[in-house]
N, C-alpha and C positions, 0 to 999 in steps of 0.2 A: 504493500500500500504506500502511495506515495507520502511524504514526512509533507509539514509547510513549509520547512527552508528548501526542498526540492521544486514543490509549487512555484514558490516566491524566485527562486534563482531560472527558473524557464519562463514567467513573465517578466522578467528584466530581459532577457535571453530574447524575447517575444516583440518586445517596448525596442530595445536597440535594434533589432533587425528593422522594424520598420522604422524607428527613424534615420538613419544609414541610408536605407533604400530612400528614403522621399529627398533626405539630404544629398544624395549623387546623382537624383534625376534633375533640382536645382539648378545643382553644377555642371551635368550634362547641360543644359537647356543654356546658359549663360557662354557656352563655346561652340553651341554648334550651330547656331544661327549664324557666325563666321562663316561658315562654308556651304550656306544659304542664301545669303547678303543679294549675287549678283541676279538669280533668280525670283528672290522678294521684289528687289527695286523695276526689274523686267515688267512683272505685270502689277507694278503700283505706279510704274512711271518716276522713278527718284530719284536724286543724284545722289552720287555718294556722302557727298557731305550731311547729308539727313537722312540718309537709310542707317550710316553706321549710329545714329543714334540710337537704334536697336538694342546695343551693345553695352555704348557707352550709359546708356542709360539703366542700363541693369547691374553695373557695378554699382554706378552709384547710389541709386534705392539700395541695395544689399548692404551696403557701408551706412549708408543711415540709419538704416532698419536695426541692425544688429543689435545698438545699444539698449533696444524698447524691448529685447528676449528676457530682460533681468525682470524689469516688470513684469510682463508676464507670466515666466517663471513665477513670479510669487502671488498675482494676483486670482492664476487659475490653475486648476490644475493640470497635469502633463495630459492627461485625454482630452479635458476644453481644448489646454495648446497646442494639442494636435490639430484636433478639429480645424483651430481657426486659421492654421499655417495651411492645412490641406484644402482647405476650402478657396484661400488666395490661390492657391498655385490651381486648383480645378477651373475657376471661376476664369483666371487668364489664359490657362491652355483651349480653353473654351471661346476665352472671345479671339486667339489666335486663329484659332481653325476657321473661325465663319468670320475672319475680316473682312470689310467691306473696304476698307478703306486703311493709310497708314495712321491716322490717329485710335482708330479699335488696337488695332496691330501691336502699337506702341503702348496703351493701355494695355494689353494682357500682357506686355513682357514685366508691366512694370508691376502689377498683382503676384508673379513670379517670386518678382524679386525679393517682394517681402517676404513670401514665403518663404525663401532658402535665406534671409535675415532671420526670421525667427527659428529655423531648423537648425541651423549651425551650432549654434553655440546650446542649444539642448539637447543635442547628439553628445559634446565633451562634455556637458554638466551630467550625464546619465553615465559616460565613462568612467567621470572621476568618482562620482558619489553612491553608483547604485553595485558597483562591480567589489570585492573585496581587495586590500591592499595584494598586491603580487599579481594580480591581475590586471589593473590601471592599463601601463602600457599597453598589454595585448588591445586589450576594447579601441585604444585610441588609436592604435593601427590598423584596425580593422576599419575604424572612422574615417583612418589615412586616404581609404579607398575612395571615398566619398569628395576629401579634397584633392586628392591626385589621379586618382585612375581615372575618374568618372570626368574631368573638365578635360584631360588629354584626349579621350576616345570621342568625347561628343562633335569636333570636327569631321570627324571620318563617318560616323553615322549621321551626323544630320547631311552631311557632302552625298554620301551613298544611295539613304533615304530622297533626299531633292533629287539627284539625278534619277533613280530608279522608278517615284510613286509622284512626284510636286512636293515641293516645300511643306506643304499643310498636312501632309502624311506626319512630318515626324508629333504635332501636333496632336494627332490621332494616338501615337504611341503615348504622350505623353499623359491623354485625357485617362487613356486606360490604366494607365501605372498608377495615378493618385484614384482612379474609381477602386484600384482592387484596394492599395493603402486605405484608403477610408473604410471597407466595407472589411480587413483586416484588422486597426483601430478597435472596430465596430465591437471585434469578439476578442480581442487579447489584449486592452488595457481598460483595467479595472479602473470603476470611477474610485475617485480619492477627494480627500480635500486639501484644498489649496493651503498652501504656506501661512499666508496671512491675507486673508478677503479683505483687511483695511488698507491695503496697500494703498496710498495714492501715485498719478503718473504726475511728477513733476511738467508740469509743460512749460516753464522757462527752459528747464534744464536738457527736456527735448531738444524744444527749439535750438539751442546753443550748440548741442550734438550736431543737429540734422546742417548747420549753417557752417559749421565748424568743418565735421569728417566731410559733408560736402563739398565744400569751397578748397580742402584741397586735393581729392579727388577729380574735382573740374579743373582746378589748376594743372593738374596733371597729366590728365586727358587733352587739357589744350596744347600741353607743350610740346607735342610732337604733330603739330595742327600749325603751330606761330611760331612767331621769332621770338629770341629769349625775354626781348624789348614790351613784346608787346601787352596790352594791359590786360588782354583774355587771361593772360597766364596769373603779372603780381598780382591782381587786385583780388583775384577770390585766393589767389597766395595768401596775401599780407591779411584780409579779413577771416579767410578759414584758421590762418593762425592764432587771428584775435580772439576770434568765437569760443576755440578750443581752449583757449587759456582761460578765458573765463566762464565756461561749462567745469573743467577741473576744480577753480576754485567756489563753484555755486558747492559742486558735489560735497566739500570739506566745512559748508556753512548750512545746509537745508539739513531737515531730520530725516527726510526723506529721497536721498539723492536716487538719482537714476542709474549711478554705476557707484559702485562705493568703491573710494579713492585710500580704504584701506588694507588695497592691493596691494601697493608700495612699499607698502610696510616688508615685505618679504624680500628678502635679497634674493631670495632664489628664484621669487616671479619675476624679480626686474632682469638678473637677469637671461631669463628663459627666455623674456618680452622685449629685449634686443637682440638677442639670437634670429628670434623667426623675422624678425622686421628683417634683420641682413640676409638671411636666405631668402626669403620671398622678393625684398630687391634684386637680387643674384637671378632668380630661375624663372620666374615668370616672365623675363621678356625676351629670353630665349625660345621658348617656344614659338613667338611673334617672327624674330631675327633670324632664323635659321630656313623659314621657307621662302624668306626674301636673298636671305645669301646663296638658297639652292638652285632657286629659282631666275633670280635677278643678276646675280655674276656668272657662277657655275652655266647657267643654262640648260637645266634641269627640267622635269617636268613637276607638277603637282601630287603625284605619285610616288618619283623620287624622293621629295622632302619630307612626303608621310613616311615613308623606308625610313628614314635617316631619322624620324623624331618616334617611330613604334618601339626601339627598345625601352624609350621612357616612359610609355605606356604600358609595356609588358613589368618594367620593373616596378610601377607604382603599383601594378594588381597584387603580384609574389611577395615583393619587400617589405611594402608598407608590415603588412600584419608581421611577416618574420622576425623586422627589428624591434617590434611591439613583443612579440616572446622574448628577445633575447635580451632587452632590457629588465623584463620581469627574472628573466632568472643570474643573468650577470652585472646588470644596474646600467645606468644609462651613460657614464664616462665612457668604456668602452667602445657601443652601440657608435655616440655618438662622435667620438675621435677618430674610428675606421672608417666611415660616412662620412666625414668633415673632410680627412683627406683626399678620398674618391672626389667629393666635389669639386673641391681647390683646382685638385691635379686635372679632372677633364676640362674643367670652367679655364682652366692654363694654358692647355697644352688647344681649345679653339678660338685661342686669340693670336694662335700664329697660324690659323689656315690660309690658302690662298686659293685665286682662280682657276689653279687647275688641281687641286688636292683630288685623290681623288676620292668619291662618295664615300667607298668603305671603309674610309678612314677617319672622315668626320663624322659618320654613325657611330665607328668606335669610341670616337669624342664625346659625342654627345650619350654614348651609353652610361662611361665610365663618370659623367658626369650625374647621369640619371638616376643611379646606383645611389650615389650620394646626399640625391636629393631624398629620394624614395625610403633612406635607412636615416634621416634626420628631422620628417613630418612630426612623425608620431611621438617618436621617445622624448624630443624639445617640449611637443604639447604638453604632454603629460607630465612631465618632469616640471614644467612651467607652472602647474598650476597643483600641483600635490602639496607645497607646503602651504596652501591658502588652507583659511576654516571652512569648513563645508558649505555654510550659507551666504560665503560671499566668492563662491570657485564661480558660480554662475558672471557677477561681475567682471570678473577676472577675464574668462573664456571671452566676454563679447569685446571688451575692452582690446582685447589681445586680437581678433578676428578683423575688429572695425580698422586697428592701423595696419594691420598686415595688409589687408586691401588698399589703404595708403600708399603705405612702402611696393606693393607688386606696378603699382600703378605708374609712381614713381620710378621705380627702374625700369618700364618698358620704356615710360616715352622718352627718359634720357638719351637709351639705345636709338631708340628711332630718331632721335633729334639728331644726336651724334652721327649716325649713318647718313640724315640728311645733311646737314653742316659741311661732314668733311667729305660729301659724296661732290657736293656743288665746288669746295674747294679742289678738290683729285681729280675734277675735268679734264680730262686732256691730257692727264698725267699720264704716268710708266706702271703707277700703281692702284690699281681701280678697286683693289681688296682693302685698300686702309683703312673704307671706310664701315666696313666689318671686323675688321682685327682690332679697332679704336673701341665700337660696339661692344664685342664678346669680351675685350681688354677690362671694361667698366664691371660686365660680369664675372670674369676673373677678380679682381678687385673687391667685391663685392662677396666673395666665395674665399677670399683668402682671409679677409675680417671675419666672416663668419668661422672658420676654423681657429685662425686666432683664439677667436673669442671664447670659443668651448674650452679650448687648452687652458685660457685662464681661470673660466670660471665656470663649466659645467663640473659637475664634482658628483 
């Protein structure tokens, strides 16, 4: 007969599997509308400058979104905040499919987004809090999957899908995944009660969030759009930085803050939560730089550059969870030192590729680099957010989530600035790859701080 702690361990078992799965349909949905883009704008009539709004607009609802998971977290319980994260992403994939037009369009990516806002960071809060210690890791690598496997693979099926069915097929995949998730919900999470139903939403400290991680998310996103000059870029700069400084200090003065800023307090969050900000600067916009260098120097097809970016795909499905074990059973120093240097060393060794490297060589680049990334997701997470008390790891996780999306943001469009910049200055030149090996150089760079940085202080 089964015991309660065996009930109770296969409905957490139950609870993470689906939010995992609604969490890496999210992040599917957020990459693979990229390899959809030329097909959407075809029959909506758009130019690209407003079609990739698409895109850009669903990073940034997710980055504002994120911080409102703490509230919720406490104001309902984990089945309402299923419900109501499952019902945005339903509700959008639905108005995706029967668009009529690109403002529906754009409204369902943007219902999405909050949905995988409020999913994220109650996937790591169910990791850290509902799993027993020695465990942690494994859960958050299995979570791994959700932010690395699932946004790598979703260009290639939403590309495969589009060309095989219409763009509004993958739509269809997508309405199905959250109908069976809901109707899963339905029978395997028990109703509970909420944390604390007094909970109030600060909405100064909203606002100050949403203007703040916004404005330099936009800033962000412009900068690989403008000149370094231009005022698209400083002005939601210099304001998103105001906002943010003064949401921090609302957080340290309200009784009710929106993220509790006694995260800090942990030297081991602070620093987990510079670690992932230098990795995810490092490796997110390699994935952008690399079908442009394949593509655009090399003289590659669109096929070749998914070849040359699927081992980091393959390694984010196998690794993630593995170095989630293997931090549970050898601690995460380790885990994370042999991963740090796999990164460094690939993120190094493709800043000296050039125009005629050939393919096999920079897949092996970018494996060895993938490797690295894929064995430092999970054990950072989690390691990052273990010394927190349990009732403020939720703060922690969004807090950590909303600038990671920052930082990934900010090191694509550097790449891409720097590729444009020194592409218009290398005209003409002898050397038409600089302005790729300058690119990848910044991600090296970026990949060597991060190893650094473990060496110092991951422990």
């Amino acid at each position: 007969m089964e015991t309660t702690a065996q009930s109770d361990r296969r409905a957490v078992y139950a609870l993470f599997a689906i939010v995992v799965l609604a969490s890496a349909s999210g992040n599917l949905s957020q990459t693979a509308v990229n390899a959809m883009l030329s097909d959407i704008m075809g029959e909506f009539g758009m130019a690209v400058d407003l079609g990739q709004w698409l895109t850009t607009s669903y990073m940034l609802v997710l980055g504002v979104t994120v911080p409102v998971a703490t509230y919720l977290s406490r104001r309902f319980s984990v089945r309402q905040h299923m419900f109501i994260a499952l019902g945005f992403f339903l509700a959008g994939a639905m108005a995706d499919l029967f668009a009529p037009n690109f403002g529906v369009l754009l409204g369902g990516r943007i219902c999405q987004a909050v949905s995988a806002g409020m999913l994220m960071p109650l996937m790591q809060t169910i990791a850290m809090t509902r799993f027993p210690a020695g465990r942690q890791a494994t859960a958050m690598g299995i979570a791994g999957i959700a932010m690395g496997f699932a946004p790598n693979i979703g260009p290639t099926i939403g590309g495969a899908m589009s060309f095989a069915w219409g763009w509004r097929s993958f739509f269809v995949l997508l309405v199905v995944i959250m109908a069976v998730l809901a109707a899963a919900s339905a029978c395997a999470i028990k109703p509970s009660a909420a944390l604390d139903r007094s909970a109030r939403l600060d909405v100064v400290s909203l606002a100050l969030s949403t203007l703040g991680f916004g404005g330099l998310l936009l800033a962000f996103s412009d900068a690989s759009s403008f000149g370094i000059a231009s005022p698209f870029i400083w002005v939601p700069m210099l304001l998103g930085t105001l906002f943010l400084v003064l949401f921090v200090r609302r957080q340290n003065r309200v009784d009710d803050p929106l993220i509790s800023m006694n995260i800090f307090k942990s030297a081991q969050y602070r620093a987990g939560f510079v670690a992932q900000n230098l990795l995810n600067a490092s490796f997110m916009g390699v994935t952008l730089v690399v079908p442009l260098y394949v593509e655009g120097l090399c003289g590659g097809t669109a096929l070749e550059a998914g070849i040359v970016l699927l081992p980091g795909t393959v390694a984010a499905l196998v690794l993630n969870p593995l170095a989630g074990v293997l931090t549970d059973r050898i601690g995460v120093r380790p885990v994370a030192l042999v991963s740090g240097a796999f990164l460094a060393t690939g993120a190094v060794l493709m800043s000296f590729l050039e125009a005629d490297t050939p393919l096999y060589v920079v897949t092996l680049c970018q494996a060895v680099r993938a490797i690295g990334v894929s064995g430092l997701v999970g054990p950072l997470t989690s390691w990052c957010l273990a010394d927190l008390p349990r009732p403020i790891v939720s703060d922690g996780s969004s807090f950590c989530i909303a600038a990671r999306q920052a930082c990934a943001s900010l090191g694509t469009s550097v790449m891409v600035f720097i590729i444009t910049m020194a592409g218009a200055s290398a005209a003409g030149t002898a050397d038409p790859a600089l302005a790729y090996q300058l690119a990848f150089g910044f991600s090296a760079l970026m990949a060597v701080a991060t190893f650094g940085f473990i060496v110092a202080k991951v422990r």
